[in-house]
C-alpha positions, 0 to 999 in steps of 0.5 A: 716713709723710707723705713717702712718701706725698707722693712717691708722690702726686707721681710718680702725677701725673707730677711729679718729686720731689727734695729741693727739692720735698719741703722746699717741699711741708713747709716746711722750713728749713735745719736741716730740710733737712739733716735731709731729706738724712739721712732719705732716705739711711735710706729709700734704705738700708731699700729704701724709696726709689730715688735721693738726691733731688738728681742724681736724683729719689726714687722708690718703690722695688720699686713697681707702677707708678701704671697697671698691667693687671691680671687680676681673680682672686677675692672676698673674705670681703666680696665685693671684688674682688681683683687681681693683675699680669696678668704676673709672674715669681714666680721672679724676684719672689716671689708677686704682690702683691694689689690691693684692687679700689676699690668705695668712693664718696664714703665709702660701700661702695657701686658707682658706677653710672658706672664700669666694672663688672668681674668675676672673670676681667676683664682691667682697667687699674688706677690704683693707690694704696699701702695701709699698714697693711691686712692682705692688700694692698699697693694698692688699684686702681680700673678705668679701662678693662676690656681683656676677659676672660680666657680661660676654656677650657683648651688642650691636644692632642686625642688620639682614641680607638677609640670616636669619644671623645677624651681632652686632654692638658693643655699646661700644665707643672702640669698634667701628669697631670691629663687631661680626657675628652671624650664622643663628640659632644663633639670638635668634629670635632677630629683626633687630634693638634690644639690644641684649646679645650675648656670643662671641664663635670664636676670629680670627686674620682674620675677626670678631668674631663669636656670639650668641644671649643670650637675646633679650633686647628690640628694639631701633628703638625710641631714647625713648629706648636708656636709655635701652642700659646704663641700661643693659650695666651697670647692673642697677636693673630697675624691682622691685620683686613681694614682693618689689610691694607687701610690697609697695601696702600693706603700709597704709597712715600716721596717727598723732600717734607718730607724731607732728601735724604740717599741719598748717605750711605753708611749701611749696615745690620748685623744677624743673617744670616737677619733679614728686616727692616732698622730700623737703618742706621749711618755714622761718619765723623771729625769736620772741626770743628777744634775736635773733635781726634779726635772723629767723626760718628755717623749712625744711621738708623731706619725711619720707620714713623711715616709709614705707621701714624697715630696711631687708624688700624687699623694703629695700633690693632692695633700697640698691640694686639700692643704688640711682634713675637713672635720664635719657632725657626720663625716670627715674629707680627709688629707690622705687616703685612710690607707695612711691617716687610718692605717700605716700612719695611726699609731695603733695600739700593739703595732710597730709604727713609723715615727718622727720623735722628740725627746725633751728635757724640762728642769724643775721650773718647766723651762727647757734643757735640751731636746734632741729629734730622733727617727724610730720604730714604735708600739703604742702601749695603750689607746686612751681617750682623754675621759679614760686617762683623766678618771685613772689621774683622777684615782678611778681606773679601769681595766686599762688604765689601771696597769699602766697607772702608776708607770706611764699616767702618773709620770705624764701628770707630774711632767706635765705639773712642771711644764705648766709652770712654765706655761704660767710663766709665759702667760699665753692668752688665756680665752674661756670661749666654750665649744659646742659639739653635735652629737647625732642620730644613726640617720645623721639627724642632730640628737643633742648638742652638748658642751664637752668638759675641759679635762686636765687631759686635754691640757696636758696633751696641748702642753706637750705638743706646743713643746714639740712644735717649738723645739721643731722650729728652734731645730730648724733655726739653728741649722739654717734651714726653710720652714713653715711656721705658725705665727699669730699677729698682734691686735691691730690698733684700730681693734685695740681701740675698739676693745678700749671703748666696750672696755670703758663702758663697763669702767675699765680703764685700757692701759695706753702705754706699754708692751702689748702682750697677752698677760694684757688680755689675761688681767682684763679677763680676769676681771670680769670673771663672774660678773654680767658682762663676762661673755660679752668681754670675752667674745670682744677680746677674741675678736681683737685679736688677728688671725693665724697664718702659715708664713715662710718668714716668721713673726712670733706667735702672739697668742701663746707668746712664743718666739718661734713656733711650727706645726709639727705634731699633726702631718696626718691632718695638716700639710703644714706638718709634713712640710716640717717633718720634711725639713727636720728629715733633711737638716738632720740627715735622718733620711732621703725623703725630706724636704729637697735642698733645691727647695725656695723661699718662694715656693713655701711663700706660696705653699704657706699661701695655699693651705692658709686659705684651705684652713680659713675655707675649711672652717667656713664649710665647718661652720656652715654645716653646722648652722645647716644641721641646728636649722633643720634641728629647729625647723620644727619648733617654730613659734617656740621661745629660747633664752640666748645672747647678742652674738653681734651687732650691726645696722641691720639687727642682732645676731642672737646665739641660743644658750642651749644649742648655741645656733645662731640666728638675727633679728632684723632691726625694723622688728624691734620695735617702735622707735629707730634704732642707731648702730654704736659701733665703739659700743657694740650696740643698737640704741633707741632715738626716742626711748634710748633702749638698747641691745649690746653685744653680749647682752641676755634676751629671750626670742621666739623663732619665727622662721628656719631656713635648713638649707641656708642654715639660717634662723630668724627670731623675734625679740621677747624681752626688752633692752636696758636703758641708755640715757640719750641727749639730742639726736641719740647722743650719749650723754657723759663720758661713760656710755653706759652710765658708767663713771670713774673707769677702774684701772689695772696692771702696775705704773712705772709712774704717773700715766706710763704703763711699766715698761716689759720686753716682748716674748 
């Protein structure tokens, strides 16, 4: 459709599209335009689009964004190139889509001798462009940049043997039971129990294949190593360059030039107990404008790492190399050398900080008045942690808090009260997905896994960085300047209908019509709070919904139901960050080290391209380790038994999460027993042919483990309790409507009359 293909154009150049663009791009009239208003609200029904093309610009929805890193997979019959995201979550968005690889030159098949030349195994930047009506492709792609190769060699753990040979054990969770040889001669010195690269040199149908060792990576005989396995696996940079360190020791401390003095502000920073580094500091005080009854003055304070890392230095190079700081149980691969994350640029207690700062103004109701962006000189008050700052809201003080209770805590919690009215007006997505954190032995051995209470404190520091990060971006707006932004796609149809179909068989009735915000998933989760099937819905509107990115261009934020919304709060830890301190550095003219005026869309495409595929790469070596440290948590209670839930489901069996210690383990489907088991894919279930007993995606079972794969981190169970029942017709069909069972599906939400939902603008 010309449409289509006309916003995807204009979002490629960087452009924003709504009504009044399209209906100029087309000549349109008046009748015309209405006929617009109509066709957009049927390609935003059909999943096509995203927003109305009036409060918010149109955009493809379910789209790759126009610059994506990409890993180059295989060849074709005709020998092009194929594609796919170098990151993707096939759990959560199904199989990778595949990218046609550009070879053609001015109508001719034939390579320009002047571009890139990539091959199998690279790692490329591609410029994306939709394909319609080409079987096989959704995009084809054409190479901007060739970021390296893949890695080639496999990991896993040498394990010796009497003869001076060596066999690996694979790390990867497919490959378990498919180990390599490697010859005497071939081991590369390595010791029993190391992390070892090897080149496989002999496949065979009969027997495994034969190896040798490339590089020995460093023993894993403690859990303490086991980060070492995610950091190899997925290529995370973890040494700095000698000119990186040497830029980072030569960097002197902050002086007040160009600053605004503003160390007797009592700001104070709020994080976890053991955090090592301080990026955020926070003060509120009542607002004095006596034309702002009850309103307040929201202060936050970050880091001002922009001052040390300039734009094309060694350090800025290696931070957008590492694209963000890799939190492991037992250690973390930081974004910058600790002479900055740990040092000039963690706002300490009692010493003079360089800071980038915002000062808001919030009216009585939360909404905002002003803010204004300022470059000062700090001295944090007092290093808090959140259990501190919320026992002295809580009336308990210590020797800390207790000074500071009534002039700098108190204030905090009255500002943050007004701001969240506001939030509660907004109704972002309200998800109640508890975190697991590892708490470990001094030899990196996992002690206990507990769930750390959400405190008010926490709340109330998210509140005001979201504040910050907005205003950051509504600054940069408005004075016309390059960004990146944070955005967040709304769900895409095909999971909207799937969360249509969990939602029926429980007997709730998902509204067909209507603006699909947020508040949309808040009811549904409301009304199942309490109930059986909490978990089980909660997981499922989680899965619905898309994955945030880093882009150039932006789309909003759908999660938390914003406009506009940047990263700013975190430069310490997220290149993203610096990006945007730069950019408020130059539009203010704040200073001579922001973001340089020459810079292009083009180029924070790809920075945005970059250090959105070291997030996703990031919390998938995060994961992993802690996978690898519950297994070896595990190992030694084989044959022991757990309550847990379905975490998922496919053909193969059930992915069970274990209540006390939230690992993750899976049943295969051929043990579960007599019968055959069909995968119901709307229902997020495995269900008996014969007996119709089933298993669904937040059902509760008790298992006995039976197998622990430490390396892997990979856990097998076997399935002790039985399913629930699920009356079946011929061939394993549900009978009626309701797949469970269930009839007269409720409804929520009000009507604007019969069968239409009420109409609501997008935020």
């Amino acid at each position: 459709m010309a449409i289509l293909d006309f916003i995807e154009e204009e979002r490629a150049a960087g452009r924003e599209v709504g009504r009044r663009e399209i209906a100029k791009a087309f000549g349109l009239d008046q009748g015309g335009k209405i006929w617009l208003k109509r066709l957009l609200k049927e390609l935003a029904e059909e999943g096509e689009i995203g927003g109305d093309g009036k409060d918010r610009p149109v955009h493809p929805r379910g789209a790759l964004p126009p610059v994506l890193l990409s890993e180059i997979k295989r060849r074709d019959r005709e020998g092009d190139l194929v594609a796919q995201p170098l990151e993707w979550d096939e759990a959560e968005s199904g199989a990778p889509p595949h990218i046609l690889v550009e070879r053609v030159r001015d109508g001719r098949r034939k390579p320009n001798a002047a571009a890139p030349a990539p091959g199998v195994g690279d790692q490329v930047i591609l410029k994306l462009t939709r394909l319609r009506g080409v079987e096989g492709f959704a995009y084809s792609g054409r190479v901007l940049k060739i970021m390296g190769k893949a890695r080639a060699a496999v990991l896993g753990i040498f394990r010796a043997l009497p003869d001076g040979s060596g066999r690996l054990v694979p790390i990867d969770k497919k490959a378990q039971g498919r180990e390599a040889i490697i010859p005497k001669g071939r081991t590369g010195e390595a010791e029993d129990g190391d992390l070892v690269s090897v080149s496989l040199r002999r496949e065979s149908r009969f027997g495994p294949p034969e190896a040798h060792v490339r590089e020995r990576l460093g023993s894993i005989k403690s859990e303490r190593a086991v980060s070492l396995i995610a950091i190899h696996a997925h290529g995370i940079p973890h040494e700095f360059p000698p000119a990186a360190l040497q830029e980072a020791a030569d960097a002197p401390t902050a002086t007040l030039k160009g600053r605004e003095d503003w160390r007797e502000l009592p700001l104070v920073t709020i994080d976890p107990a053991d955090a090592k580094d301080h990026d955020d500091a926070v003060h509120a005080a009542p607002d004095e404008d006596p034309s702002n009854p009850g309103g307040f003055v929201v202060t936050v304070a970050i880091a001002d790492v922009a001052a040390y890392v300039r734009p094309g230095s060694a350090l800025d190079r290696e931070a957008l190399q590492r694209g963000n700081s890799v939190y492991f149980p037992d250690r973390v691969v930081p974004m910058l050398p600790e002479r900055i994350s740990n040092d000039l640029c963690s706002l300490r207690e009692n010493e003079d900080r360089p800071a980038m700062a915002v000062r808001l103004v919030l009216k009585s109701d939360g909404s905002k008045k002003s803010h204004s962006f300022h470059r000062v000189l700090m001295r944090s008050a007092a290093k808090l942690s959140y259990q501190q700052a919320q026992a002295a809201i809580d009336g308990k003080p210590d020797g800390k808090t207790g000074p500071i209770r009534e002039s700098v805590l108190m204030p905090l919690w009255a500002a943050y009260g007004v701001a969240a009215r506001a939030r509660d007006q907004r109704q972002p997505l309200d998800l109640d997905l508890p975190e697991r954190k590892l708490i470990l032995k001094p030899d990196g051995a996992v002690e206990r896994v507990i769930v750390p209470e959400r405190l008010a404190a926490h709340r109330l520091i998210e509140e005001f960085m979201i504040l910050a990060n907005v205003a950051a971006a509504e600054t940069l707006e408005k004075a016309g300047s390059l960004l990146v932004y944070r955005c967040h796609d709304e769900p895409s149809l095909e999971k909207m209908r799937a969360l249509g179909e969990v939602l029926a068989s429980i007997g709730i009735k998902l509204p067909k019509d209507g603006a699909l915000r947020p508040v949309l998933f808040n009811r549904i989760l409301a009304m199942i709070k309490g109930s059986e099937n909490e978990t089980l819905i909660n997981e499922v509107v989680l899965r619905t919904q898309a994955q945030a990115e880093y882009v150039a261009e932006n789309y909003g934020h759908f999660g938390l139901n914003l406009h506009r919304y940047a990263h700013f709060t975190s430069p310490i830890r997220r290149y993203a960050d610096l990006i945007v301190h730069r950019a408020l550095v130059t539009a203010l003219k704040l200073g001579d080290d922001g973001l340089p005026k020459n810079t292009t869309l083009a180029e924070l495409r790809e920075v945005a391209t970059r250090i959105s595929a070291a997030e996703r790469r990031a919390m998938a070596a995060e994961r992993e380790t802690t996978d690898r440290l519950i297994a070896h948590f595990l190992a030694d209670q084989i044959g022991a038994s757990f309550d847990g839930r379905v975490g998922g489901v496919n053909r193969a069996g059930l992915f069970v999460k274990l209540n006390d210690t939230g690992a993750d383990g899976f049943i295969p489907a051929s043990t579960l027993g007599g019968d055959y088991y069909r995968y119901d894919e709307a229902a997020h279930a495995l269900i008996g042919e014969r007996t119709g007993e089933s298993w669904r995606l937040g059902d509760k079972v008790h298992v006995k483990l039976v197998e622990a794969a430490p390396v892997a981190g990979a856990l097998r169970f076997e399935l002790l309790s039985a399913g629930r029942t699920v009356a079946t017709g011929r061939a394993g069909k549900r009978r009626g409507g309701a797949p469970y069972g269930e009839s007269r599906p409720a409804t929520f939400g009000k009507r604007a009359k019969p069968g239409r939902a009420k109409p609501g603008k997008r935020r």
